[in-house]
C-alpha positions in Angstrom: 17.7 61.0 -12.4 19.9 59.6 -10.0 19.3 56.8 -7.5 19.7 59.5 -4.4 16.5 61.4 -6.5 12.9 60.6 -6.4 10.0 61.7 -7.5 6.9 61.4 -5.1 3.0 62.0 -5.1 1.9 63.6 -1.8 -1.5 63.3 -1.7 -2.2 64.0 1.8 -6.3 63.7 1.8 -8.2 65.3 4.5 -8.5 65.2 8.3 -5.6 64.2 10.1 -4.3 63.2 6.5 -3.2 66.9 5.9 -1.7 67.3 9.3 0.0 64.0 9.4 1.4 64.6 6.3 2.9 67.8 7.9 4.9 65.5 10.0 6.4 63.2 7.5 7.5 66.3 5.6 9.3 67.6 8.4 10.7 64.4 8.4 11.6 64.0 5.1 13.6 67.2 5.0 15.8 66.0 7.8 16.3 63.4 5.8 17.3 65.2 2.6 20.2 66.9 4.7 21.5 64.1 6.3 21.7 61.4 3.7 22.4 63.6 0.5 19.0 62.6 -0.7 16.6 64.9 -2.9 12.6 64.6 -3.3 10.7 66.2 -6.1 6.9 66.4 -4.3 3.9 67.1 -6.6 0.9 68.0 -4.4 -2.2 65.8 -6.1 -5.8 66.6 -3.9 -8.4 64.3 -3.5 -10.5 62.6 -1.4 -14.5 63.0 -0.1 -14.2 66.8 0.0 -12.8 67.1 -3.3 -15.6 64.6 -4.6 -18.3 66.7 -2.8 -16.7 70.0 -5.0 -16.1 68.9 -8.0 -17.8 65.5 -8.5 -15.0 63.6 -8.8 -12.5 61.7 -5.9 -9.5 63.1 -7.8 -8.4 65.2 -10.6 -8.8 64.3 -14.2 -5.2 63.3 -14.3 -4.9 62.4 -10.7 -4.1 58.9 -11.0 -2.0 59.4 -14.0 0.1 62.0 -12.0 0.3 59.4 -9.5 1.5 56.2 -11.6 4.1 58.2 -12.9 5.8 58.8 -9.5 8.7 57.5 -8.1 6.3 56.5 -5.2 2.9 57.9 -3.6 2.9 59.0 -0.8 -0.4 59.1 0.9 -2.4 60.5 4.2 -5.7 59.6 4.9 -9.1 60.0 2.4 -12.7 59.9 3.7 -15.5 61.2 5.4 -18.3 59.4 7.1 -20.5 62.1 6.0 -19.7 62.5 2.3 -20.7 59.3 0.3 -21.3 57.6 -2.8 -25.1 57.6 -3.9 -24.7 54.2 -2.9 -24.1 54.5 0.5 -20.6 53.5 0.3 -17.1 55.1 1.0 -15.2 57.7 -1.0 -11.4 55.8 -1.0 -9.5 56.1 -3.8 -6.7 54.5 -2.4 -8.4 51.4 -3.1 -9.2 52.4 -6.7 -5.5 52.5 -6.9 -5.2 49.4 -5.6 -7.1 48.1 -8.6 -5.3 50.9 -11.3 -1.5 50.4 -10.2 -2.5 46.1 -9.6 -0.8 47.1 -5.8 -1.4 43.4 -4.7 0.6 43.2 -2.0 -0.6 45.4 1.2 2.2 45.1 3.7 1.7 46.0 7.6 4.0 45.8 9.9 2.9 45.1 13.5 6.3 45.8 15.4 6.6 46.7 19.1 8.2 50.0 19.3 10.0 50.8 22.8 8.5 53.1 25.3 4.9 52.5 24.2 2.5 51.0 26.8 2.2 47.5 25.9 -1.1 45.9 25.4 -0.2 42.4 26.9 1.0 42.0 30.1 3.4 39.0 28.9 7.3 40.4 28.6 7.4 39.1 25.5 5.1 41.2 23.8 8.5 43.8 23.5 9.2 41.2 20.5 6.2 41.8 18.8 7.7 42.1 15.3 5.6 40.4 12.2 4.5 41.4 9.2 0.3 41.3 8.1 0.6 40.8 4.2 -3.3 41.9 2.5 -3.6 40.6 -0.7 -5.1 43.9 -2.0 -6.6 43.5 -5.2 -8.7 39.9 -4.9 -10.8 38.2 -2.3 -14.1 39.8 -1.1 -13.0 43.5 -2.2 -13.3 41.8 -5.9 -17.0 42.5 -5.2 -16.8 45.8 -4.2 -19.1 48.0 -6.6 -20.2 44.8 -8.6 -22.0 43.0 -5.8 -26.0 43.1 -6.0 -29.3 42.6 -4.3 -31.9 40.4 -5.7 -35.4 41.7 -5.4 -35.1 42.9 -2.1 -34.6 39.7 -0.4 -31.1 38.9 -0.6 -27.7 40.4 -1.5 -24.6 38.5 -3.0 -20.8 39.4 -2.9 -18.7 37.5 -4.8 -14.8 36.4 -3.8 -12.3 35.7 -6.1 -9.0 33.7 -5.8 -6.4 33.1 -8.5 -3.4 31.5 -9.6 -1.8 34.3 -10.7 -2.0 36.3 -7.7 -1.9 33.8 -5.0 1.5 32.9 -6.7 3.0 36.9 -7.0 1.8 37.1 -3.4 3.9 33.7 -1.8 6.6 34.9 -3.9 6.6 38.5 -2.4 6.0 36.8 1.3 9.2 34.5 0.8 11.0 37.4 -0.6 10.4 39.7 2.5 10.8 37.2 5.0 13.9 36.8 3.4 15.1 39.7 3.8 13.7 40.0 7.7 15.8 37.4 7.9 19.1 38.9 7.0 18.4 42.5 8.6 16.7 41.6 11.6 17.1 38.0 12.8 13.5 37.0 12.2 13.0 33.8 11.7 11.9 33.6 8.1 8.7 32.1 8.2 5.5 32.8 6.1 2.4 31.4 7.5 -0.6 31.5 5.1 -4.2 33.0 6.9 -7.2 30.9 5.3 -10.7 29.1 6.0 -9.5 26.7 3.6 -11.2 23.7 5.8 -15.0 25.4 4.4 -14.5 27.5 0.9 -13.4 25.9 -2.0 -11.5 29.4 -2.8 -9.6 29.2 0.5 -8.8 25.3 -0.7 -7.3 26.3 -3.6 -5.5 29.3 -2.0 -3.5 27.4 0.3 -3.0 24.5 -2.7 -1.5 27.1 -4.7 0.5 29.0 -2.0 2.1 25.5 -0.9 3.4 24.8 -4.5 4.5 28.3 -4.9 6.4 28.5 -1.8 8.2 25.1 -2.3 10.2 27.4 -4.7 11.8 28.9 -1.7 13.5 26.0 0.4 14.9 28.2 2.4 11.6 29.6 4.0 9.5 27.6 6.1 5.9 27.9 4.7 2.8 27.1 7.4 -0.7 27.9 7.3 -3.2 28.7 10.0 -7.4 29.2 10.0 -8.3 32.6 10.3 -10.7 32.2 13.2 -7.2 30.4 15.1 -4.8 33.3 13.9 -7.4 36.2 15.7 -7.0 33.9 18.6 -2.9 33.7 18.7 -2.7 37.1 17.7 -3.7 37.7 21.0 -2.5 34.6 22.3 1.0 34.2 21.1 2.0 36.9 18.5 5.8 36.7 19.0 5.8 33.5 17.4 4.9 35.0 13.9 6.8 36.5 11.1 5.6 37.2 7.8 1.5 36.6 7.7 -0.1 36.8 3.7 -3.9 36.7 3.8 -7.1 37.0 1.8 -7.9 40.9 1.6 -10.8 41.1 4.0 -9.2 38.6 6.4 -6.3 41.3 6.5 -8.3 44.1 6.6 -9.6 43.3 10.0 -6.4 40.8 11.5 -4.0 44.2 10.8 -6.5 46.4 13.4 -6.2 43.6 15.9 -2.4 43.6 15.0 -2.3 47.7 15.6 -4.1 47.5 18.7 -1.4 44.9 19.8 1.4 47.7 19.4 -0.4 50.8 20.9 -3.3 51.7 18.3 -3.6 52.4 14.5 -1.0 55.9 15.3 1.7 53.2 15.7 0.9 51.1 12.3 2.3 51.7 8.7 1.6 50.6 5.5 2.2 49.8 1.8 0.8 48.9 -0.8 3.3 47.1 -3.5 2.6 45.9 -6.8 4.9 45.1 -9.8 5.6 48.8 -10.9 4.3 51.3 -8.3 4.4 51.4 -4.5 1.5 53.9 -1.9 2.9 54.0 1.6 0.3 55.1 4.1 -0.6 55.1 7.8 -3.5 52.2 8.5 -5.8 54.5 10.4 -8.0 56.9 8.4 -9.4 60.7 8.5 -10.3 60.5 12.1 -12.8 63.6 11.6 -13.6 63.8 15.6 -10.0 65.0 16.2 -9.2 66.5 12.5 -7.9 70.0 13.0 -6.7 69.3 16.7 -3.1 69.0 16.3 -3.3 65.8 18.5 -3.1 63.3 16.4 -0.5 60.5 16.3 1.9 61.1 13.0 3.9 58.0 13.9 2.4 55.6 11.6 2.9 58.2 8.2 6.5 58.7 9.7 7.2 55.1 9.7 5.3 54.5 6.2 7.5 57.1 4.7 10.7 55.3 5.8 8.9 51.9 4.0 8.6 54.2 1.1 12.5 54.8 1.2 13.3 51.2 1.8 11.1 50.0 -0.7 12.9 52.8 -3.0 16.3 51.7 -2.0 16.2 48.1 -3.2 14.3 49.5 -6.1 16.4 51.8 -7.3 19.6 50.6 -5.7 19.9 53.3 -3.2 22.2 52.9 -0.2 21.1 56.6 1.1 17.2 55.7 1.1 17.9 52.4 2.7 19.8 54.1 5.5 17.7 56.7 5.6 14.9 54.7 6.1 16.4 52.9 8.8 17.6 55.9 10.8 13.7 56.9 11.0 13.1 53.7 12.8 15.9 54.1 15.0 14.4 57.8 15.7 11.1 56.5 16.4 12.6 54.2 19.0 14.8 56.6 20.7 12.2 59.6 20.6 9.5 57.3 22.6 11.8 54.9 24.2 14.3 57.3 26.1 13.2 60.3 25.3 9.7 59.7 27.3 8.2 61.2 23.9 3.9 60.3 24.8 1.2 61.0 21.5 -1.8 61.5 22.7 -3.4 58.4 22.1 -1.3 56.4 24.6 -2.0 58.7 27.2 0.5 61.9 26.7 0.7 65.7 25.5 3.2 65.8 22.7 1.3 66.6 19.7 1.4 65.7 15.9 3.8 68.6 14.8 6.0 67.8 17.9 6.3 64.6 17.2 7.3 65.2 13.7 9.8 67.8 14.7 11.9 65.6 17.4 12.1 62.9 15.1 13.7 65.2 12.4 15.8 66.6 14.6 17.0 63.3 16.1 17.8 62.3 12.1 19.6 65.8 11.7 21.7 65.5 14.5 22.7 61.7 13.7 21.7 60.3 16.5 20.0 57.3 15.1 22.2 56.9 12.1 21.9 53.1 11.4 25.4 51.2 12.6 
């Protein structure tokens, strides 16, 4: 295979999943013409529909399809409706969190022009900073193993370690690195804890201090959790590359989203040692599934992490311009081409969106500099 050819999983879920997913394809094609790239895509179902058919979240060989990718490339799985006999959620995007050891949840939390900012400071047009979840530990280490005690109490277990906390500082210095170099941040990883009450928080930031004094280069920091949800508000410009405890992340990267317009406007990855998902941050959204209004942004911009992260993988120039040109389109198409989704107030709808985006990439006009 050559490095311009990829392999990828679309597994594109349910609700505003399928539809978003429409968009990034779109997208992706564009891409294919313009920057001599090729995508293989192999369609794998899934999700609470699929459980509520079959029995099962995915397909026997579902998650084996999907190791053996290139990359997965993922919509949205869930339905408040459909549940475990437990009570709890159908998501097997966090089963292959666990199965692929995806430790690293990355999330951007960039200001993107033309969107209505949130906070009134002029600033806030330099919100650019980076939510790192450590995906595999903390309080999801619990999740399916936690119990309740004759009826009077229930325990959750979280668990730190070593090995983690260290892969995690090292990804952190690594990417704010490289923010560094390509976009002038100012290459600074700031570690989110409670560290001042739970011995696992203690030993956390202990770890994550010796780990980063491995990287001179990068200043290392840390901040309380409770302070961080605070400056988020308060101050978020002054951020760069934020690694956290999983839960802690799971709710600071909402507050983050709603910083920058909503969860329409917020990527993701997942990132472990062999395998990458790239996925928007919000979820099925059932109440306006099947509408065509929802905001494809976020899968858009979680497929060009997808070809970034392939890019330095697999030493493609094409991916890593390619992913940068979607950036660039996103810009232009809401910051001088008035483009409005509708959950900022405007009319242009998830396969519009998609479509003026690709054709922005077709026609070069956001080809990276």
């Amino acid at each position: 295979m050559s490095s311009n050819s990829f392999h990828l999983a679309v597994m594109p879920g349910e609700g505003i999943g399928i539809e978003v997913m429409e968009a990034a394809h779109a997208v992706l094609g564009a891409v294919e013409e313009r920057f001599d790239l090729s995508f293989r895509q192999e369609l794998i179902p899934g999700g609470a529909h699929h459980y509520k058919d079959t029995g099962a979240i995915l397909p026997k060989d579902g998650l084996e399809r999907a190791g053996k990718a290139d990359a997965i490339l993922f919509g949205a799985m869930g339905w408040p409706d459909i549940r475990f006999p437990d009570g709890t959620e159908i998501a097997p995007q966090l089963d292959m969190r666990v199965a692929f050891g995806l430790y690293a949840g990355v999330r951007p939390i960039r200001a993107i022009p033309g969107v209505p900012p949130v906070l009134a400071d002029a600033r806030a047009a330099k919100i650019d900073l980076v939510i790192v979840r450590e995906s595999t530990e903390g309080m999801f280490a619990s999740r399916g193993k936690g119990e309740i005690i004759d009826g009077r109490e229930a325990r959750d277990t979280q668990v730190i370690t070593r090995a983690v906390t260290e892969q995690l500082t090292d990804f952190c210095c690594g990417l704010a690195r490289r923010r560094r170099e390509t976009r002038g941040t100012p290459g600074r990883v700031t570690l989110i804890d409670k560290a001042n009450v739970f011995r696992s928080f203690a030993f956390m930031r202990q770890v994550f201090h010796e780990a980063a004094a491995k990287h001179p280069d990068i200043e290392a920091r840390h901040h309380y959790v409770d302070a961080m949800a605070l400056d988020l508000v308060r101050r978020p410009w002054d951020f760069d590359v934020l690694p956290m405890e999983n839960l802690f992340g799971d709710i600071l990267s909402d507050l983050g989203a709603g910083l920058i317009g909503g969860m329409g406007f917020a990527p993701s990855a997942d990132i472990g040692a062999a395998n990458g998902m790239f996925q928007p941050s919000h979820g099925t959204a059932p109440d306006i599934a099947g509408k065509g209004i929802a905001n494809p942004t976020a899968m858009i911009l979680s497929a060009a992490m997808m070809l970034d992260w392939l890019g330095e993988r697999h030493g493609s120039n094409a991916a890593r311009d390619a992913a940068r040109a979607i950036e660039l389109s996103i810009d232009l198409a809401f910051g001088t081409m008035n483009l409005r989704s509708y959950d900022i107030g405007g009319r242009n709808g998830t396969r519009e969106i998609g479509q003026t985006v690709a054709d922005l990439i077709r026609s070069g006009g956001a080809d990276p500099q």
